[in-house]
MMTF fields as JSON, N, C-alpha, C and O atoms, coordinates in Angstrom:
{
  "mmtfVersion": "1.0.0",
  "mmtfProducer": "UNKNOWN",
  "numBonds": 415,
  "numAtoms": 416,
  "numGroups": 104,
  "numChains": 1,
  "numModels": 1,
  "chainsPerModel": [1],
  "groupsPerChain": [104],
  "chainIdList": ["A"],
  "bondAtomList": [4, 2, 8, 6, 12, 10, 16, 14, 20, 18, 24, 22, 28, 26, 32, 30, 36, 34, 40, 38, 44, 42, 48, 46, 52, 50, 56, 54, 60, 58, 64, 62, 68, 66, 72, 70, 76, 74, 80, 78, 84, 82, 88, 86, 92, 90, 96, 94, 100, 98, 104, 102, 108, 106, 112, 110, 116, 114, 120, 118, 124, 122, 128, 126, 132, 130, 136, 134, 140, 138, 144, 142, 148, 146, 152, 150, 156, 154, 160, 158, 164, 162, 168, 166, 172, 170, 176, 174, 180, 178, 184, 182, 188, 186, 192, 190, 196, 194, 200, 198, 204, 202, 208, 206, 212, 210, 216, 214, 220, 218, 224, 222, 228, 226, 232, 230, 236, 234, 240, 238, 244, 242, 248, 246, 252, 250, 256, 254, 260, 258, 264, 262, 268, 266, 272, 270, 276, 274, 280, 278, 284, 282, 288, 286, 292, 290, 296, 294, 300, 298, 304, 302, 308, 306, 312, 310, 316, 314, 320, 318, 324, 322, 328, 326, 332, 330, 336, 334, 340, 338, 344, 342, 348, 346, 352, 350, 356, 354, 360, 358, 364, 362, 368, 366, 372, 370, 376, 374, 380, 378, 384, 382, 388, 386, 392, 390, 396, 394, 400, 398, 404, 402, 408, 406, 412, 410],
  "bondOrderList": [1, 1, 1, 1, 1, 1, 1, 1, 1, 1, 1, 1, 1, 1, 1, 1, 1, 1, 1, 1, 1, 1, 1, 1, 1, 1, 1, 1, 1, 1, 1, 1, 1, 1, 1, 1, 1, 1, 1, 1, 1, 1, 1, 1, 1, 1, 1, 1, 1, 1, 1, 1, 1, 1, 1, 1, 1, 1, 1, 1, 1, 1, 1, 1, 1, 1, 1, 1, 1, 1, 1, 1, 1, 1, 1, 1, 1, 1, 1, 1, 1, 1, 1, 1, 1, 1, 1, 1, 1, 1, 1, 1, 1, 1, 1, 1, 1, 1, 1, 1, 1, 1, 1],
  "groupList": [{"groupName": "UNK", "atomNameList": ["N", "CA", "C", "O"], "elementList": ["N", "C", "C", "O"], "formalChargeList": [0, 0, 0, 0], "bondAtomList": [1, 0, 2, 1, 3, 2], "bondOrderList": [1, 1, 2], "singleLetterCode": "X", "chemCompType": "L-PEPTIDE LINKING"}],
  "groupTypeList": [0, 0, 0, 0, 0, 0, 0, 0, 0, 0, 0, 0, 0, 0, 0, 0, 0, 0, 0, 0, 0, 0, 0, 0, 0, 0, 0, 0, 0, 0, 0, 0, 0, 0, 0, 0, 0, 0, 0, 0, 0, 0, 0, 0, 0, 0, 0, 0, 0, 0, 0, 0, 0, 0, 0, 0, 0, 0, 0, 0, 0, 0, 0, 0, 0, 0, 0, 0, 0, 0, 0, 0, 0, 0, 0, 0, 0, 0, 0, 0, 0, 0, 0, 0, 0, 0, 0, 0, 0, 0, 0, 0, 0, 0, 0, 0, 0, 0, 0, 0, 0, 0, 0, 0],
  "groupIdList": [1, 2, 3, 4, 5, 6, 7, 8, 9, 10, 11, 12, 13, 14, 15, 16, 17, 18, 19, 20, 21, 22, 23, 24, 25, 26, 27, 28, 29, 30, 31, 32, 33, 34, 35, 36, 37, 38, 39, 40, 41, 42, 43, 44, 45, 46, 47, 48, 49, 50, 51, 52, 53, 54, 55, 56, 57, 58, 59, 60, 61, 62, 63, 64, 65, 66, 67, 68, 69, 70, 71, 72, 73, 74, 75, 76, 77, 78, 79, 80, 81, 82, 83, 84, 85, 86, 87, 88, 89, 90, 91, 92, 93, 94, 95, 96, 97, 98, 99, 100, 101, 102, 103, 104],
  "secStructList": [7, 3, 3, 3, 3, 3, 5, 7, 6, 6, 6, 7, 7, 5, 7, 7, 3, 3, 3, 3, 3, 3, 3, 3, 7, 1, 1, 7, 1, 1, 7, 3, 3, 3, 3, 3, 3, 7, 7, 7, 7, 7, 7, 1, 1, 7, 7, 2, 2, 2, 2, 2, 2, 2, 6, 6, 6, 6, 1, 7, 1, 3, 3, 3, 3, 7, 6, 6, 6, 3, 3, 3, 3, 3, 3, 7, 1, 1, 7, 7, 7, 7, 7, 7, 7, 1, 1, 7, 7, 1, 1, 7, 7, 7, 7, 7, 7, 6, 6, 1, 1, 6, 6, 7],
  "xCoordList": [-169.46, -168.269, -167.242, -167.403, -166.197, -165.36, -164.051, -163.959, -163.019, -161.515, -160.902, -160.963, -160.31, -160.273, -157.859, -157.12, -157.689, -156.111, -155.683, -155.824, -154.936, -155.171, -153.281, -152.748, -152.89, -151.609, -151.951, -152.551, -151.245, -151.66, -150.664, -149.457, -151.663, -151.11, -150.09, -149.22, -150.282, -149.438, -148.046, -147.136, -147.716, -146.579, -146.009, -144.92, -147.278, -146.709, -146.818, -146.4, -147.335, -147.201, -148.38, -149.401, -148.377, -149.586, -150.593, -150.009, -151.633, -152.249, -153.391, -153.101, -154.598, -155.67, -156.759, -156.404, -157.846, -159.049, -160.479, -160.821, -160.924, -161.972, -163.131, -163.032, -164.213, -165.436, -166.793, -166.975, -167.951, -169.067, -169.609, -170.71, -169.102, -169.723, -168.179, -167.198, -168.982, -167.845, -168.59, -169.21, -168.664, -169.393, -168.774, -167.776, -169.315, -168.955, -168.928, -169.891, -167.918, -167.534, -168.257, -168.702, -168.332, -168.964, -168.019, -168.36, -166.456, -165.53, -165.212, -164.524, -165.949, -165.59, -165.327, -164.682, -165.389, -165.753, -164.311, -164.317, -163.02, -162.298, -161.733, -160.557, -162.939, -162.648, -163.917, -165.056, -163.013, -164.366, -164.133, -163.095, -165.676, -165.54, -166.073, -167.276, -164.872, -165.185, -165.762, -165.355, -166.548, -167.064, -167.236, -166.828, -167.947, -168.188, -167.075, -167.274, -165.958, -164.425, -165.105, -165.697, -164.779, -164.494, -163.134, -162.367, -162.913, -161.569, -162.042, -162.708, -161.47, -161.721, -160.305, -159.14, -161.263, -160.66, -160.664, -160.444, -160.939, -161.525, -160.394, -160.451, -159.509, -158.25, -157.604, -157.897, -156.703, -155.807, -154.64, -154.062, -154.118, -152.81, -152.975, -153.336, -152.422, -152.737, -151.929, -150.73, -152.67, -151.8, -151.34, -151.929, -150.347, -149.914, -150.538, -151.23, -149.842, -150.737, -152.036, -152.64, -153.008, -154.206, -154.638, -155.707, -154.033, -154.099, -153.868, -154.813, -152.522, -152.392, -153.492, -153.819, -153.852, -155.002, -156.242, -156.686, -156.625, -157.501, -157.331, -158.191, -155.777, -155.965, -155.728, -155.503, -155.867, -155.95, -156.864, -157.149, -157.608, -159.092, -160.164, -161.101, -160.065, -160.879, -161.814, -162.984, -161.383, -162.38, -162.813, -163.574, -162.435, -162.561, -164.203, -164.551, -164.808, -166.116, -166.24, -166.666, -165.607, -165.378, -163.772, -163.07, -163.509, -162.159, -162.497, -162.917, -161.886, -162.248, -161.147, -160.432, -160.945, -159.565, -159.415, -160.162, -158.675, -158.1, -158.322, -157.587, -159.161, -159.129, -157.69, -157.371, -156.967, -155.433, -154.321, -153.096, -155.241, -154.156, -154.992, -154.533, -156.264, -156.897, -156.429, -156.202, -156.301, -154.893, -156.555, -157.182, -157.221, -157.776, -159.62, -159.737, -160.572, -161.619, -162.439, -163.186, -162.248, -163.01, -163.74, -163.377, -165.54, -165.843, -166.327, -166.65, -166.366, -166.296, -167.22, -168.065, -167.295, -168.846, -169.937, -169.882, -170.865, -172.119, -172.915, -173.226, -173.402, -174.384, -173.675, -173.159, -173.679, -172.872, -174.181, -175.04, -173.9, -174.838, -174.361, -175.128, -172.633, -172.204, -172.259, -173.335, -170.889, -171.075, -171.542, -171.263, -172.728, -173.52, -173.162, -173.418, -172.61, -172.374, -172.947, -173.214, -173.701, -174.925, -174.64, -175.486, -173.092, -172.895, -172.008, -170.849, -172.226, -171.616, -171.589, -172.548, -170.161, -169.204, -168.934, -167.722, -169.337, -168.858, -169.299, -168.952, -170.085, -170.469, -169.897, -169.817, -169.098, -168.477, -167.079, -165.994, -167.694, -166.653, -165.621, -165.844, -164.535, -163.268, -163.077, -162.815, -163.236, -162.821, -161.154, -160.597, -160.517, -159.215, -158.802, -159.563, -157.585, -157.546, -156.02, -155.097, -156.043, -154.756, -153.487, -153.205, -152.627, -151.12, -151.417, -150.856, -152.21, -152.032, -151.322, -150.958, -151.136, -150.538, -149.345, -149.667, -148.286, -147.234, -147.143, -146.653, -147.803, -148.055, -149.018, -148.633, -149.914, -151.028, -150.961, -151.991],
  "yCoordList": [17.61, 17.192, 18.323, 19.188, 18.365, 19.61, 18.211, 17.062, 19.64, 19.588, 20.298, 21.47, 20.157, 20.884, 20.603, 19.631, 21.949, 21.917, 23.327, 24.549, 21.932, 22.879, 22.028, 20.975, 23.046, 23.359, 22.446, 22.86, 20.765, 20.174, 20.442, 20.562, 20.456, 21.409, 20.388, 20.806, 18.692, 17.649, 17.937, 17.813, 18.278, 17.973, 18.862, 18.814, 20.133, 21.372, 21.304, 22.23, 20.279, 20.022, 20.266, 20.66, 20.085, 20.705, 19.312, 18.229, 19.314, 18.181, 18.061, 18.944, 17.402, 17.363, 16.574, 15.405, 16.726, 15.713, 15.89, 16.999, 15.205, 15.305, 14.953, 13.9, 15.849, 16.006, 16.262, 17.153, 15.417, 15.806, 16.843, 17.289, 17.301, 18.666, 19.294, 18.939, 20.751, 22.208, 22.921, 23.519, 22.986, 23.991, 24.917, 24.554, 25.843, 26.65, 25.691, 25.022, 25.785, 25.052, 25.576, 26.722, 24.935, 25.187, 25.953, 26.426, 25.724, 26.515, 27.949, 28.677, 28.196, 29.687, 30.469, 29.808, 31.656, 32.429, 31.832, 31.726, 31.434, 31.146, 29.814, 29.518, 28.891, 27.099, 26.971, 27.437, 25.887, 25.231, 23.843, 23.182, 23.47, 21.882, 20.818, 20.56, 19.973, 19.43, 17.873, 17.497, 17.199, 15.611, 14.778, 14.937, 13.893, 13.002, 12.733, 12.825, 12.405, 12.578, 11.009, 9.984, 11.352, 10.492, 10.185, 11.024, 9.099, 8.101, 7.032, 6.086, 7.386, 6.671, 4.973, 4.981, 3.689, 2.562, 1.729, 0.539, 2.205, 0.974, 1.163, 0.737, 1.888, 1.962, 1.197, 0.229, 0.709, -0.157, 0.29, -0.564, 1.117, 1.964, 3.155, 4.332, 2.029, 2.94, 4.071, 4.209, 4.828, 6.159, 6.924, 7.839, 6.416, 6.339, 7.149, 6.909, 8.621, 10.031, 9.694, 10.136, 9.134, 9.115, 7.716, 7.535, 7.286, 5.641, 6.176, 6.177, 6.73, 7.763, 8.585, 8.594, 9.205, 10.102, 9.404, 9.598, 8.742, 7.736, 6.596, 6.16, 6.171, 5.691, 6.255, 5.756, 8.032, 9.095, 9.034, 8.702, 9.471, 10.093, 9.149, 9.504, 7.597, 6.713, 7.003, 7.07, 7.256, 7.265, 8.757, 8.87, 9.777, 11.122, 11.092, 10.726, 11.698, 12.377, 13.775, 14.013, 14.559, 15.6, 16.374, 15.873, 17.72, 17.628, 19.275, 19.74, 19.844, 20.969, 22.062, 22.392, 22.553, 23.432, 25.254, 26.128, 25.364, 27.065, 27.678, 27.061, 28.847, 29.316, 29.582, 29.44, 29.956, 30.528, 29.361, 29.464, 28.052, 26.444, 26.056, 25.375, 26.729, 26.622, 27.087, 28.287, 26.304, 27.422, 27.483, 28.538, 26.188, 26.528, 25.523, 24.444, 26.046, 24.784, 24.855, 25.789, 23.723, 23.621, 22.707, 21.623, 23.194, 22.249, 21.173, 21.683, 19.595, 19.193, 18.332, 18.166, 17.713, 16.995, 17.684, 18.91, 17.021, 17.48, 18.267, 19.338, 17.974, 19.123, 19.672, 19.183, 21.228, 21.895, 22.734, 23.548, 22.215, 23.294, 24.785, 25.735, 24.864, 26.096, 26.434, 26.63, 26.555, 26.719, 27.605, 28.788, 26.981, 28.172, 28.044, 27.011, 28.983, 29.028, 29.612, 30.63, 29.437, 29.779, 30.803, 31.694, 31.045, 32.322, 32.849, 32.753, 33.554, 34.43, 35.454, 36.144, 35.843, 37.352, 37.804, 37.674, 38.139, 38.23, 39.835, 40.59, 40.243, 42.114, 42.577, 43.805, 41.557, 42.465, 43.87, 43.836, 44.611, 45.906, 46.158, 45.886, 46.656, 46.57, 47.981, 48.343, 48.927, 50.161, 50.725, 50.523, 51.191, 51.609, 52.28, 53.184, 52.013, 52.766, 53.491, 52.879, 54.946, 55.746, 55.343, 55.956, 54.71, 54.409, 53.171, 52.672, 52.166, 51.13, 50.078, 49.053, 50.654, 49.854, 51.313, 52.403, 50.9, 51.813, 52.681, 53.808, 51.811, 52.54, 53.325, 54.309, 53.427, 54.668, 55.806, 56.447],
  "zCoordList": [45.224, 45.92, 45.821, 44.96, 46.653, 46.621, 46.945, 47.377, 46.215, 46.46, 47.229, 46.858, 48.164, 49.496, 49.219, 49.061, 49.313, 49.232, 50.307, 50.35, 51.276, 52.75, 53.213, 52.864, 54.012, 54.295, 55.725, 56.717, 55.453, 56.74, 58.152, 58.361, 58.802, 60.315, 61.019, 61.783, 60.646, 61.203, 60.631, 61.45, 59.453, 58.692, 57.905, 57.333, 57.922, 57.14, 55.425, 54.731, 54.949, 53.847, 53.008, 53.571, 51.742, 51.003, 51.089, 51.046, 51.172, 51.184, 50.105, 49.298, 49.638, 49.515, 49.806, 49.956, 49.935, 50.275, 49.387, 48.976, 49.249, 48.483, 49.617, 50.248, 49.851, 50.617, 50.133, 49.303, 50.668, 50.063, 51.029, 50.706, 52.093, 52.628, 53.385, 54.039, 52.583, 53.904, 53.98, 53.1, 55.451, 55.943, 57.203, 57.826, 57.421, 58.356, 59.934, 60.307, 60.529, 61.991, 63.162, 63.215, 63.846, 65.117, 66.534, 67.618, 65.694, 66.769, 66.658, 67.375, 65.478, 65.112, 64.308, 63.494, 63.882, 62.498, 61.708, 60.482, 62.557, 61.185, 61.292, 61.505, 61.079, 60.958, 60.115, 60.149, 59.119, 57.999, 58.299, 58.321, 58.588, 58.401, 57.719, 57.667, 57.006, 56.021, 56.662, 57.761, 56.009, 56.506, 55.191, 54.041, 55.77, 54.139, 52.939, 51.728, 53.56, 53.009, 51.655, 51.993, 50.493, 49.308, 48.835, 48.364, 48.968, 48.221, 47.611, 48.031, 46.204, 45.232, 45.073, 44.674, 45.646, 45.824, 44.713, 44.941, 43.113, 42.165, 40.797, 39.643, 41.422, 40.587, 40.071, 40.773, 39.146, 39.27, 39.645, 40.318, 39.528, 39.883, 41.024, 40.999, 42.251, 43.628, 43.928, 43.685, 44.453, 44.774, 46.106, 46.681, 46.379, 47.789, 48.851, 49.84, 48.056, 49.426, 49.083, 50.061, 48.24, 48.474, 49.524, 50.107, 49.522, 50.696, 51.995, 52.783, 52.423, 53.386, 54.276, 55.462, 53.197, 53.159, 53.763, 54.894, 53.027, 53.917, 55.017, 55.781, 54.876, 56.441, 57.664, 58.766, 57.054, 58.396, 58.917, 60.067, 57.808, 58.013, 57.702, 56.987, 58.347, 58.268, 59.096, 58.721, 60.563, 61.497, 61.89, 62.85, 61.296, 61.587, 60.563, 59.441, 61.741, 61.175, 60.19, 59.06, 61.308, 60.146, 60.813, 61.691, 60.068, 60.309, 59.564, 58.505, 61.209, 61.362, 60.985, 61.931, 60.01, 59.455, 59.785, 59.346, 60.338, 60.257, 58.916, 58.145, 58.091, 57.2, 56.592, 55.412, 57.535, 57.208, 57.022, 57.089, 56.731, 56.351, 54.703, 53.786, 54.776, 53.683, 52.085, 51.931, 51.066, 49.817, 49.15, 49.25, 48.433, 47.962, 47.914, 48.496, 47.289, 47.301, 46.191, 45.901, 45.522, 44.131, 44.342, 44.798, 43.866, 43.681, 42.409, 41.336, 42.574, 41.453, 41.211, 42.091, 40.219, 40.051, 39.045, 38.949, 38.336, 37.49, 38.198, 37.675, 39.441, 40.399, 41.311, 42.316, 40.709, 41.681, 42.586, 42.25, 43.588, 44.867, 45.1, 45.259, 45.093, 45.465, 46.755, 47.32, 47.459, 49.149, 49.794, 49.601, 51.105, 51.553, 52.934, 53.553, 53.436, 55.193, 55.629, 54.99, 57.259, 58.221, 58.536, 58.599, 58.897, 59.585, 58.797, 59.201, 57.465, 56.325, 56.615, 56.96, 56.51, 56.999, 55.595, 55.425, 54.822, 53.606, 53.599, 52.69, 54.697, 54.408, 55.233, 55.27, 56.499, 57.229, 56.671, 56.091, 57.093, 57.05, 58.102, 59.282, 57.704, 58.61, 58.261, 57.114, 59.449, 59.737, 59.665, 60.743, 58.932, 58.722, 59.982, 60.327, 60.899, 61.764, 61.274, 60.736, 61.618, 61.316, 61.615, 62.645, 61.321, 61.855, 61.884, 62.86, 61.127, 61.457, 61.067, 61.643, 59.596, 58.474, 57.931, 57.458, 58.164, 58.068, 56.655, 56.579, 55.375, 54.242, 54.188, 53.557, 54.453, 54.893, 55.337, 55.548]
}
């Protein structure tokens, strides 16, 4: 399961969600999408933004985020899988161009 703490795009505010999958999106190299949203109901002492939270994202399947709203993602739980995305940019290289960055 992961902890997903992402800068919500409705309200600007810091949010979190707890998900049993993130994976790489189908809209494009910089959207992750999270599904299988977990809220924990067996509390005795309810917790508002987490009620919230789920009567957003009751009917949302999955919920597709901008990398650049993303702060952070931990994941949590006894079996950790460790996140694997289909289309991993992680070797891409970015060519320095002269004058591009004014400190250079």
């Amino acid at each position: 399961m992961y902890l997903v703490h992402f800068r919500d795009p409705e309200t600007g505010e810091i949010a979190h969600v707890k998900a049993k999958s993130v994976s790489d999106s189908s809209l494009g190299l910089s959207f992750v999408t999270l599904s299988d949203f977990v809220f924990v109901t067996s509390r005795l002492i309810a917790n508002p933004k987490e009620e919230q939270m789920r009567d957003r994202f009751k009917d949302v399947k999955a919920l597709h985020l901008s990398i650049y709203n993303i702060i952070s993602v931990e994941e949590i739980g006894a079996d950790h899988k460790a996140l694997k995305f289909k289309n991993d940019r992680s070797s891409l290289v970015v060519l320095d161009r002269p004058g591009l960055f004014p400190n250079n």
